[in-house]
ZAMARGU-4260 file (C-alpha; in steps of 0.2 Angstrom, whole numbers, plus 5000, padded with zeros to 4 digits):
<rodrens>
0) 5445/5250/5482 | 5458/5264/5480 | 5469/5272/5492 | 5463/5291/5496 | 5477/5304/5492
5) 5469/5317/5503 | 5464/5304/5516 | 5463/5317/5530 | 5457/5331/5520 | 5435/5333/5520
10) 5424/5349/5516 | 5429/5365/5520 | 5428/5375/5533 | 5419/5389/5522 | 5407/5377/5515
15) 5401/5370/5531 | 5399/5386/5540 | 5388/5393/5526 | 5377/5377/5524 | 5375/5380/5546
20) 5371/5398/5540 | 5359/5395/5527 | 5349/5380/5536 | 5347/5392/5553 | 5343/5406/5543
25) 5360/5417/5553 | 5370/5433/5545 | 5382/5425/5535 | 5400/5434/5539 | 5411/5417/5537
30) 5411/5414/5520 | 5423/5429/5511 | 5412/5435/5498 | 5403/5452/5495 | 5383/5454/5499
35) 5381/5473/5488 | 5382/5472/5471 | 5396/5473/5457 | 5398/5491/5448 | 5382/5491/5435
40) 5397/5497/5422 | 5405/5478/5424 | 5388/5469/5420 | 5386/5481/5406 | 5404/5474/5398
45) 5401/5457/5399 | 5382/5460/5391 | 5396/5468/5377 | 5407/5453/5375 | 5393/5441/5375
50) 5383/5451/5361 | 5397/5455/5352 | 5402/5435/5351 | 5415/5434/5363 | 5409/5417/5368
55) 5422/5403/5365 | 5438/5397/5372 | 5452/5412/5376 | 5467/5407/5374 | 5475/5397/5385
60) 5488/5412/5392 | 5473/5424/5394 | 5465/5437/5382 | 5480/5448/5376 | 5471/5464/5381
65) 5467/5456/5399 | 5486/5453/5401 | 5491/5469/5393 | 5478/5478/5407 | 5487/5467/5422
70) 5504/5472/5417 | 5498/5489/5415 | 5493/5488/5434 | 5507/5480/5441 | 5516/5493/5432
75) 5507/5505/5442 | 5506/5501/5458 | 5523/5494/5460 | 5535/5502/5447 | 5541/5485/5437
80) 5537/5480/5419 | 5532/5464/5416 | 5528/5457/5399 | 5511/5453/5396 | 5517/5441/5383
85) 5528/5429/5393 | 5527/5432/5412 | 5507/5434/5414 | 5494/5419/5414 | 5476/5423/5417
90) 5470/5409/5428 | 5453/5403/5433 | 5454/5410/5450 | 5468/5410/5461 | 5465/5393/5467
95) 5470/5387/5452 | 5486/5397/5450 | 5491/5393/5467 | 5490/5373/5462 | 5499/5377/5446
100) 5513/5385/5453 | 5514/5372/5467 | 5515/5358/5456 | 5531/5369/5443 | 5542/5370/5459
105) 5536/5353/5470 | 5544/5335/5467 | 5541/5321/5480 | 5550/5323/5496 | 5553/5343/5493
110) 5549/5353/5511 | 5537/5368/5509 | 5537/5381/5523 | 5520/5388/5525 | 5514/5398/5540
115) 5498/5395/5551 | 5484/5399/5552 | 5486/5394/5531 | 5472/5397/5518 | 5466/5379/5517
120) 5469/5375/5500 | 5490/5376/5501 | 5493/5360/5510 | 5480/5349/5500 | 5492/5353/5483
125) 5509/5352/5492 | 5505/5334/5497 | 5495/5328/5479 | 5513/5332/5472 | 5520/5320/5486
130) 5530/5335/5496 | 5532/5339/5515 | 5521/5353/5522 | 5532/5361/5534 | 5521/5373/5544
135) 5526/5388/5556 | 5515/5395/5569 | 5514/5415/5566 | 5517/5422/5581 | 5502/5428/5590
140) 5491/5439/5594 | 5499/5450/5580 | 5503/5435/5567 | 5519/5440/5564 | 5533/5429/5556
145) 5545/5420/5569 | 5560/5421/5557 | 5571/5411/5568 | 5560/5395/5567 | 5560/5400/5548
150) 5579/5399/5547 | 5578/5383/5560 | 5568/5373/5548 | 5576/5378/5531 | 5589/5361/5524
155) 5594/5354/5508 | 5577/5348/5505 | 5565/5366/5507 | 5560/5369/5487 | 5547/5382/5493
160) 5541/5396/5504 | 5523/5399/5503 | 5519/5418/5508 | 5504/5425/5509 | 5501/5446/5511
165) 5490/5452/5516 | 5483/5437/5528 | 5468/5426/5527 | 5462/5425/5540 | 5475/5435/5551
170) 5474/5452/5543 | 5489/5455/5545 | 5505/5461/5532 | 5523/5459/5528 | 5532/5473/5531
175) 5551/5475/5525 | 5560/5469/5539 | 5550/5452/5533 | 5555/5457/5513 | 5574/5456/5521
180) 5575/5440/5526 | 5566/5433/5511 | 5581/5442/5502 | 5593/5434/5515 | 5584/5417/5510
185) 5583/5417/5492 | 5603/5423/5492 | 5609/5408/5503 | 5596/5394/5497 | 5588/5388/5481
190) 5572/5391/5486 | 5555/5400/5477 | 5542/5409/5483 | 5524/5407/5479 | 5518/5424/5485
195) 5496/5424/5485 | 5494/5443/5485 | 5474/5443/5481 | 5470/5455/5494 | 5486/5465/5487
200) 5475/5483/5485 | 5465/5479/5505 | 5477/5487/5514 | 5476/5498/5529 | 5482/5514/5539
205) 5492/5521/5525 | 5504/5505/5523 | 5514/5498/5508 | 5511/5482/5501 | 5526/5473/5501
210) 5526/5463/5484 | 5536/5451/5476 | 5534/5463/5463 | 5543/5477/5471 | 5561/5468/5474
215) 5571/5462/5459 | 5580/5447/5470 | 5563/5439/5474 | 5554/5441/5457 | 5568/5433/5448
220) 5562/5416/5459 | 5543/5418/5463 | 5525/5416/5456 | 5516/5431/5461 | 5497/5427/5461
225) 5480/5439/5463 | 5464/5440/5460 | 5449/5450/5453 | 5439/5442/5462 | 5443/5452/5477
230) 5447/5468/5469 | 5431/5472/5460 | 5420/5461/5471 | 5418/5447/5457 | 5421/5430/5469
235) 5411/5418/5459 | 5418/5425/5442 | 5433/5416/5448 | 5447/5425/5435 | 5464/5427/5443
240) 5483/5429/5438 | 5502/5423/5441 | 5515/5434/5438 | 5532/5425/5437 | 5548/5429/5427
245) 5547/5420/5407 | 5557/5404/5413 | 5546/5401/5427 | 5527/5406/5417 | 5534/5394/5402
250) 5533/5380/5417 | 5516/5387/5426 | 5507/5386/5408 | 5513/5367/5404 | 5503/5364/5420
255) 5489/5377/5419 | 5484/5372/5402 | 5479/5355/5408 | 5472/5361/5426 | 5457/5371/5416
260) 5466/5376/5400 | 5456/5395/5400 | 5446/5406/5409 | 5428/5412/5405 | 5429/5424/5389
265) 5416/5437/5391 | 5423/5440/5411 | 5442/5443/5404 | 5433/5455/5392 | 5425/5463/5402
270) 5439/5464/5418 | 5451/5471/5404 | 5440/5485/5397 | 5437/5490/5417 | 5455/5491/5421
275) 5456/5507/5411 | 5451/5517/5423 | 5464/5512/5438 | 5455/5524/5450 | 5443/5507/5453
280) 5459/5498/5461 | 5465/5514/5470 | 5448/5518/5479 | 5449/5500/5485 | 5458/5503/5502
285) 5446/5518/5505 | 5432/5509/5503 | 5436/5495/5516 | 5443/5504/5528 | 5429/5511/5528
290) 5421/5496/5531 | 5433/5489/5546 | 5431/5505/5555 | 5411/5505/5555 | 5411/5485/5561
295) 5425/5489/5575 | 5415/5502/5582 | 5400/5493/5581 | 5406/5479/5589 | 5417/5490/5601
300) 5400/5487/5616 | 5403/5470/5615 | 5414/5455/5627 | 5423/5452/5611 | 5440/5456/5608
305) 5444/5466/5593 | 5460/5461/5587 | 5472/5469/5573 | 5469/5470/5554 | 5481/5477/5544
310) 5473/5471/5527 | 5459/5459/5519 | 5442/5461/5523 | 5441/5450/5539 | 5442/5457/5556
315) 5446/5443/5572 | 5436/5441/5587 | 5444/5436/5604 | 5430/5427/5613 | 5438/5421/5629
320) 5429/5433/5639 | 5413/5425/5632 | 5413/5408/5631 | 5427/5395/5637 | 5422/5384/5624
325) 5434/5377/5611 | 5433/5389/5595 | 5424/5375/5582 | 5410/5373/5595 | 5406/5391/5600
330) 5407/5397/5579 | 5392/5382/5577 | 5382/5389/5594 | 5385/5407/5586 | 5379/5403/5572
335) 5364/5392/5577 | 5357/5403/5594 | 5364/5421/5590 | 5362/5420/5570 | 5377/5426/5566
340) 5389/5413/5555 | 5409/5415/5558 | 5425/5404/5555 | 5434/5398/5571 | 5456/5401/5570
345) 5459/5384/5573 | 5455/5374/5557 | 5471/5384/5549 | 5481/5377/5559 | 5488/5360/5557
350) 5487/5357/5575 | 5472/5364/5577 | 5479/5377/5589 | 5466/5386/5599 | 5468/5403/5603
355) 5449/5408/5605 | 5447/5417/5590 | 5432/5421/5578 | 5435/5427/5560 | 5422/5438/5552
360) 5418/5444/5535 | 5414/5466/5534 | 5412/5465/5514 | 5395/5466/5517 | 5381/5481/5517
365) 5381/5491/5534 | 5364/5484/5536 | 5373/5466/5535 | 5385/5472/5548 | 5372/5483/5560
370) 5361/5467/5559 | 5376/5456/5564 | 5383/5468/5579 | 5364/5470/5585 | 5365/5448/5589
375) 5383/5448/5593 | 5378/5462/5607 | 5369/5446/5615 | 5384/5436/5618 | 5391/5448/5631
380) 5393/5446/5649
</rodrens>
């Protein structure tokens, strides 16, 4: 027998919601995943690299022209130049880079501040590294930072601030009161940022993302992590990217090249030659506003509560003037009588607060959403 190092730790949230969703045959709008297809001009340039042979390992940093794109991009969108030579890693997904960069900055005993509700995989790697999760709620119903319980809990033993803009599964953003009092942190503490930007260009009602990337005083101490899978609707290509000053990327790849060592060629091919025409990345925000507006107002007849969202492609449900049940049980009871799958608040936090709160996916076909609203319309009073 061995002793478990993620005793507490079972299958997620997002795989048991889509196994309930597939087995009752429901709308499935818990996992975060696209149901339309990928630009034709994508599959076309991986048919390219697999023809014309691109079909063994990359190397390990990431096919040059894949790097030279991403730095093109951060250029772009937030005026800094980044070298594509010693300060980017293609990663295989950000999963993967979020590990990687956990494991440069934690040793056993160091505190990590992350905020709830937390994606689900930033815990997992803090502790398989042997340090102290320290989580802070986000103040709700707006999910906004409490920077006075940030301050509170920072000592000699915080290593790490794990931020994540915009939210999953909040929706919501930093703004640049929060980018001050990182700057206040970072000047008084030595502490680094692991900043998961993968919903960086999903981003509403005409606001600034507020990157890492943008501020010379927190770039110089953080790993700045995206995704493509996001971007251009390619979630099970799983090809993703840090971004971290030379000292800090020569530490992530000793790490990186023993999580998976490379990333599928033909996909960096084929990403890097798409890149070239940034107008894909810009028309992003368009394109799901779009989205969030039409399943708002579809939703709008309903008991639900329609709560903000500020960035991502996930829009919270208030339920409490539906059901008094406990968030877990009324997502199953969604899913199995209504037909429509969703993933209850509460697994993100580490005490399981309960706010009655739904999240649903809109990266879907408007029939997907129609569909969806047209069942959710049963649940009201």
């Amino acid at each position: 027998m061995f002793n478990s190092k993620l005793p507490d730790v079972g299958t997620t949230i997002f795989s048991v919601m889509s196994a309930l969703a597939n087995k009752h045959e429901a709308i499935n709008l818990s996992q975060g995943f696209p149901d339309f297809k990928i630009d034709g001009k994508l599959s076309e340039l991986v048919h390219v690299a697999i023809n014309d042979g691109y079909n063994q390992y990359a190397q390990m940093t990431g096919l040059d022209s894949l790097r030279l794109s991403v730095s093109k991009l951060i250029e772009t969108f937030y005026k800094r130049k980044v070298n594509p030579e010693n300060e980017i890693t293609i990663t295989s997904g950000a999963t993967e880079a979020l590990f990687a960069a956990i494991s440069v900055v934690v040793n056993a005993g160091d505190e990590v501040i992350m905020f709830d509700p937390a994606y689900d995989s930033y815990e997992p790697a803090v502790l398989l590294n042997k340090g102290v999760p320290v989580r802070i709620p986000l103040s709700f119903p707006n999910y906004e930072i409490n920077w006075n319980k940030v301050y509170d809990s920072i000592n000699p033993r915080t290593r790490l601030i794990i931020i994540n803009s915009p939210n999953n599964p909040s929706g919501s953003i930093l703004k640049k009161e929060d980018i001050q009092h990182l700057k206040d942190i970072t000047l008084k503490h030595d502490i680094y940022i692991v900043s998961d930007e993968v919903y960086e260009h999903i981003i509403f009602d005409h606001s600034e993302h507020q990157s890492m990337l943008r501020h010379d005083e927190l770039y110089k101490r953080s790993f700045v992590i995206s995704s493509f899978g996001k971007t251009f609707h390619i979630t099970g290509w799983k090809v993703g990217y840090c971004a971290a000053p030379e000292h800090l990327t020569a530490e992530f790849r000793k790490i990186h090249q023993f999580l998976t060592f490379s990333t599928s060629t033909p996909f960096q091919y084929a990403i890097s030659h798409y890149l070239k025409n940034i107008d894909k990345v810009k028309d992003l925000r368009n394109f799901y506003e779009k989205k969030r507006d039409y399943f708002r107002k579809l939703v709008a007849g309903t008991d639900f509560t329609i709560m903000q969202c500020s960035g991502t492609y996930f829009q919270l449900l208030g339920f409490d003037a539906v059901s008094d049940e406990n968030d877990f049980d009324f997502a199953v009871r969604l899913t199995k009588k209504i037909g429509v799958a969703s993933i209850p608040l509460s697994v993100f936090y580490k005490d399981r607060t309960d706010n009655k709160v739904l999240r649903f996916c809109f990266a879907k076909e408007d029939k997907t959403l129609e569909q969806a609203a047209e069942r959710l319309m049963k649940m009201s009073l």
